[in-house]
N, C-alpha and C positions, 0 to 999 in steps of 0.2 A: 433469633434462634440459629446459633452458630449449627449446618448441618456440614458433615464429614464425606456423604453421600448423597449420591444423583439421583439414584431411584426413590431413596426415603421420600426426600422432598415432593415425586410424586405422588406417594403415598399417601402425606401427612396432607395434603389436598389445601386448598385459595386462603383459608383461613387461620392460616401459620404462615405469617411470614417471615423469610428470610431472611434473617441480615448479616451473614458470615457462612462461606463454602471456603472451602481447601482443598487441593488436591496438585502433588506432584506431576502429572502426567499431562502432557501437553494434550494430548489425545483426548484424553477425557474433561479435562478444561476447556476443552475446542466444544464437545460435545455438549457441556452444561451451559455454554455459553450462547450458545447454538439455540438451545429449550427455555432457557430461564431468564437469559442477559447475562454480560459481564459486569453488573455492576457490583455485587458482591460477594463472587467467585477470586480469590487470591491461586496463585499458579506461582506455587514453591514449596518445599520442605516443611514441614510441619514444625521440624525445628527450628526453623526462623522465625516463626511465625510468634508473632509478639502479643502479649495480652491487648495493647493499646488498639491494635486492630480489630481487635474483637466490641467495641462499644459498649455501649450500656448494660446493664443488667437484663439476661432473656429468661423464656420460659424455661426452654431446652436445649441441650447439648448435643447430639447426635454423631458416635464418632465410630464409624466401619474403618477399625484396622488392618491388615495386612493377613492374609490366613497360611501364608505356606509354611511357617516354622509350627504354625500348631494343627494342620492336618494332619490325619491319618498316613495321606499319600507325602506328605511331606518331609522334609527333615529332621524333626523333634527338638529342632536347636530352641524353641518357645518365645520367650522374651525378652531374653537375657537380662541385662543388669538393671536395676534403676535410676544408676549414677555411673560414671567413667564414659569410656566409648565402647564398651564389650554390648552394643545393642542389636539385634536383629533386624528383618525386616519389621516382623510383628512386634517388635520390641518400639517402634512407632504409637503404641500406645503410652509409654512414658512420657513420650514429648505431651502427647494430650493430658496425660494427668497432669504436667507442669504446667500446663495452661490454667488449670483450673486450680490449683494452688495458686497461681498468682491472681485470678478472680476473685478467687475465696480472702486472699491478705488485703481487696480494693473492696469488700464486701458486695461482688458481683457472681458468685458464686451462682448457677443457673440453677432452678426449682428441682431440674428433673434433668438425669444424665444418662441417656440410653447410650450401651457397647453391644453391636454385635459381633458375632463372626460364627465362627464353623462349629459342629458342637464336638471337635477335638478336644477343645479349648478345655472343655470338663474331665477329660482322662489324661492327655499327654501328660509325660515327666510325674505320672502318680496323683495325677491332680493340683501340681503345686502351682500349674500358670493360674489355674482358678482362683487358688486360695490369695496366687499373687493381687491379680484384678480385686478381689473381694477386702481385702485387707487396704488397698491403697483408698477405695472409696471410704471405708472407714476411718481414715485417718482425713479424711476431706470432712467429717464429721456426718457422713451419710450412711442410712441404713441399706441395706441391697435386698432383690428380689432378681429372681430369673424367670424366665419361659422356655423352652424350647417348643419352637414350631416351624411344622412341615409345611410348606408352600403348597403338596397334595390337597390340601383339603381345601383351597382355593383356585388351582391350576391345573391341568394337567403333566406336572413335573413334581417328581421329586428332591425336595431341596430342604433341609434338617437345615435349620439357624438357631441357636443361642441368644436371645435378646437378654442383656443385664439393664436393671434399673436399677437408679439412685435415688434418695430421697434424704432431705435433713432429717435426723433423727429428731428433733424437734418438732415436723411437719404432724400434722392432725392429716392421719388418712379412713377416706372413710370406711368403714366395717365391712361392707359389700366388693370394696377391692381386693380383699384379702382372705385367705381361707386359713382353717385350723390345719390340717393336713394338704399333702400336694394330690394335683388332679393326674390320673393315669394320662392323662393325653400331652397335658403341657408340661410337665413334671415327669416326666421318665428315670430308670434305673439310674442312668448316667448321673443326669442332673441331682438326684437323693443322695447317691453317695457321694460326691461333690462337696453341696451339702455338708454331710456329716463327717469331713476331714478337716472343715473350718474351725477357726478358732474359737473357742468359747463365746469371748465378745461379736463373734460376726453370725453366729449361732443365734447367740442372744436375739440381736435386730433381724434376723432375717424374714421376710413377708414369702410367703407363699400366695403370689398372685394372682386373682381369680378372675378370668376369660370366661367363664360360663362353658356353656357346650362347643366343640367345633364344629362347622355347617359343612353340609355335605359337597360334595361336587358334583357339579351341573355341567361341566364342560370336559368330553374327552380330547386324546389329542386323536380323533378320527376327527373332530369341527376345525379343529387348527392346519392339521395337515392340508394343501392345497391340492387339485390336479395340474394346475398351472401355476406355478412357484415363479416370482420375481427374483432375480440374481443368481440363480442355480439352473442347469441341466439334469434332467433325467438321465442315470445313465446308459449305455450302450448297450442292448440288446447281448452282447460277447462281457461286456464289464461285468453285468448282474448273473450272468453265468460263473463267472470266475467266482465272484462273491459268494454262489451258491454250493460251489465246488469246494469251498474252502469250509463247511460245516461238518460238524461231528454228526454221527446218527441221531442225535439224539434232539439237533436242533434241526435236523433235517426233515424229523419227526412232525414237531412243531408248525415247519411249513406246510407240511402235506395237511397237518390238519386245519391248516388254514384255508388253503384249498378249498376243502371237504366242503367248511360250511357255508359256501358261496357268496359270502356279505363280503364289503369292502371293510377290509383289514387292515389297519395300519400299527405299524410296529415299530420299533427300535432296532437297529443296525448297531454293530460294534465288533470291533476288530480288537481281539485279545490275545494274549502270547501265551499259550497253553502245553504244558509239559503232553507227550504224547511218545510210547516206545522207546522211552531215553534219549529225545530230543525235544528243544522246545520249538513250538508249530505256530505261526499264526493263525489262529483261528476267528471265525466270520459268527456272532453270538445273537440272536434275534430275542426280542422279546412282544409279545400281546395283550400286554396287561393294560393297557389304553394310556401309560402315561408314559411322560420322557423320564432319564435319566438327568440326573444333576447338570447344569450347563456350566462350562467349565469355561477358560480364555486356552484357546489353542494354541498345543506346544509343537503340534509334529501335524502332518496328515491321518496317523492314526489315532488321532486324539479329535477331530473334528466329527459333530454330531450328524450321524445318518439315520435314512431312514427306510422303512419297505412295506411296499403298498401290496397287497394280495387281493385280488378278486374273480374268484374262480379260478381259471386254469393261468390267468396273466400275473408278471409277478415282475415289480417295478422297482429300482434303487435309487440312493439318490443322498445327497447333503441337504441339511435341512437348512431352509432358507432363511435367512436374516429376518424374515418379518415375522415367519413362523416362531421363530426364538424369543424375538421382543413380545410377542404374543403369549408365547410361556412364561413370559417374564412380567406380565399384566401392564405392560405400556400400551398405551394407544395407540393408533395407526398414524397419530397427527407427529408421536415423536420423532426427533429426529437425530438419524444412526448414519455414522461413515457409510458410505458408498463401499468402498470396498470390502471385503466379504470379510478378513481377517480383523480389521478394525474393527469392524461390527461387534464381532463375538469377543474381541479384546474387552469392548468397553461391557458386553451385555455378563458374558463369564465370572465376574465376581461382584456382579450389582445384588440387590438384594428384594425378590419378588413384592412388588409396588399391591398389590391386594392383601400381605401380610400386615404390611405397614401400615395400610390404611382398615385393618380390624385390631392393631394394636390402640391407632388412634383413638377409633370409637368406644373400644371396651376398655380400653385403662388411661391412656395420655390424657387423652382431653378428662375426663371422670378425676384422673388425679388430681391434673393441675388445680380443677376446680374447688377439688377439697382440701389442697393445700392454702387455695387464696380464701374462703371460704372464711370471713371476718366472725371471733369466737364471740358468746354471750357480751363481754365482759369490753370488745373494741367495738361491737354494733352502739354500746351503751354510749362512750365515747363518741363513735361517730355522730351520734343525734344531738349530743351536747354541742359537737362543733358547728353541725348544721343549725340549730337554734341560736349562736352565737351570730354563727354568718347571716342568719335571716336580720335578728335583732340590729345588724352595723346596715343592714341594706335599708330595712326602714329608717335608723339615721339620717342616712346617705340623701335615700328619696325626700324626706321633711328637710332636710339643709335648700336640697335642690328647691324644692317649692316655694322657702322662703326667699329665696335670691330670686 
């Protein structure tokens, strides 16, 4: 199972095994190497990277490409070309599709081809990187299907992903993985119109994927947050003043009535550049909605996740700590993250929430695969013909043996 990503694999959980990672970045090759072994982790270019490394035929393909040309916050440069050098960062998904065109000509083509990434991916440039991706699988000769899903509903973080699946249009999928219509929750506005600017033929096959219900959350980030944090300081009595000096009335509001209600409060910290008297102001942004914002890979010191603790009349600041983070990010305590604080949030900032991954597993990956391997009337029939044969040369076998 060639995977693309660090986190999936812990996701997809003991019973998928690995046999092909990729990843440019020393950093995070250090990292998976670290968790998993280096035995089959490759640390280069994706565009080197040769079908012949990849072995045998897998279940799955697993390929988290690059997200900054198709965020929101991003450039809109998308994917660029298919062919030439005019490629992007995100435009790293061609090199993967060329992998799997040269699978598919060795008749290794994987069962099942999950893409993530950001759910920009559905609007940027009018919807065309979408119909880009959706069209390329269908020239691989596979049907597609989408999800979008919030990591909220397993984490206390907000985190919107795009998971695309592939499948042979030939594959027998079974009836319960698929729905007539899309579901409000995994299927949003975005993802329908999407949808509906594909081509006829991607219209045609498209599966609307059925996850059933989404399960509630059990964990705020008041259980995550620590009082004694590893790798971070509280800050300074005079810092968390300054921080609080920098609020608008109206978040200022907010804190008092945190105050008020004398329970320990934990919130969200953020430093935003906000137009104010015909100037723009840095401003200090709080929130108490018990979850984090998105985790990003830090560009600047105002970009790095904070956070503030109220209880009663005391009122605490602070950077959220590397374990607190991997902790939003549903790895376990036992994983293991650079030492240094920047590394950390490099490699955690564009991994992809591990309790997502692992309710994709349960309710569609493994159910699919199954129904794709899933021997029809007409090869079971066959199968028992072969089996009867094989028995018949065995009793041979034993009656030669006996007469010798």
């Amino acid at each position: 199972m060639p995977v693309c990503q660090r986190f999936s694999r812990a996701g997809l959980g003991g019973r998928w095994k690995c046999q092909f990672a990729n990843d440019f970045d020393p950093l995070k090759v250090q990292v998976y190497a670290e968790n998993w072994g280096k035995k089959e982790i490759l640390e280069d270019d994706i565009h080197n990277v040769d079908a012949e490394n990849l072995g045998r035929r897998v279940d799955l393909a697993w390929a988290s490409f690059p997200c900054q040309d198709l965020s929101t916050a991003g450039n809109g440069l998308g994917l660029g070309q298919a062919t030439g050098g005019d490629r992007t960062r995100s435009g790293t998904f061609w090199a993967f599709i060329d992998l799997m065109k040269e699978l598919k000509a060795s008749n290794r083509l994987p069962r099942i081809v999950v893409l993530e990434n950001v759910v920009g991916l559905l609007s940027i440039n009018g919807g065309e990187e979408f119909k880009a991706v959706i069209a390329s699988l269908d020239r691989l000769g596979m049907r597609a299907g989408a999800v979008v899903v919030d990591a909220r509903h397993f984490l206390p973080q907000s985190r919107q992903r795009v998971f695309i699946v592939g499948v042979s249009k030939t594959a027998k999928i079974a009836e319960s993985l698929v729905r007539e219509q899309p579901h409000p929750t995994w299927h949003p506005d975005p993802l329908v119109k999407a949808v509906g600017k594909l081509s006829g033929q991607c219209r045609e096959h498209w599966m609307w994927l059925n996850l059933g219900a989404p399960p509630e959350l059990k964990k705020t980030l008041n259980k995550i947050v620590k009082s004694r944090p590893v790798g971070v300081e509280w800050h300074t009595p005079a810092e968390t003043k300054r921080l609080v000096g920098m609020m608008s009335e109206a978040h200022k509001q907010k804190l008092a009535e945190a105050k008020k209600s004398g329970k320990r409060m934990v919130g969200t910290l953020s430093l935003r550049m906000r137009p104010s008297s015909g100037k723009t102001l840095q401003r200090t942004e709080i929130c108490f909605r018990g979850l984090a914002g998105c985790l990003r890979t830090p560009k600047g010191g105002g970009s790095r996740p904070r956070i503030i603790v109220v209880k009663g009349g005391s009122v605490r600041t602070r950077l959220l700590a590397p374990a607190e983070a991997a902790a939003l990010m549903g790895l376990k305590a036992r994983y293991q993250l650079p030492e240094i604080y920047e590394y950390a949030f490099r490699v955690i900032g564009d991994g992809v929430a591990v309790p997502v991954v692992s309710f994709l597993r349960g309710k569609l990956l493994t159910p699919l695969l199954r129904s794709i391997k899933k021997p029809r009337a007409g090869d079971v029939s066959k199968k028992h013909k072969r089996a009867a044969r094989a028995s018949v040369e065995r009793s041979r076998r034993d009656q030669l043996e006996l007469r010798v």
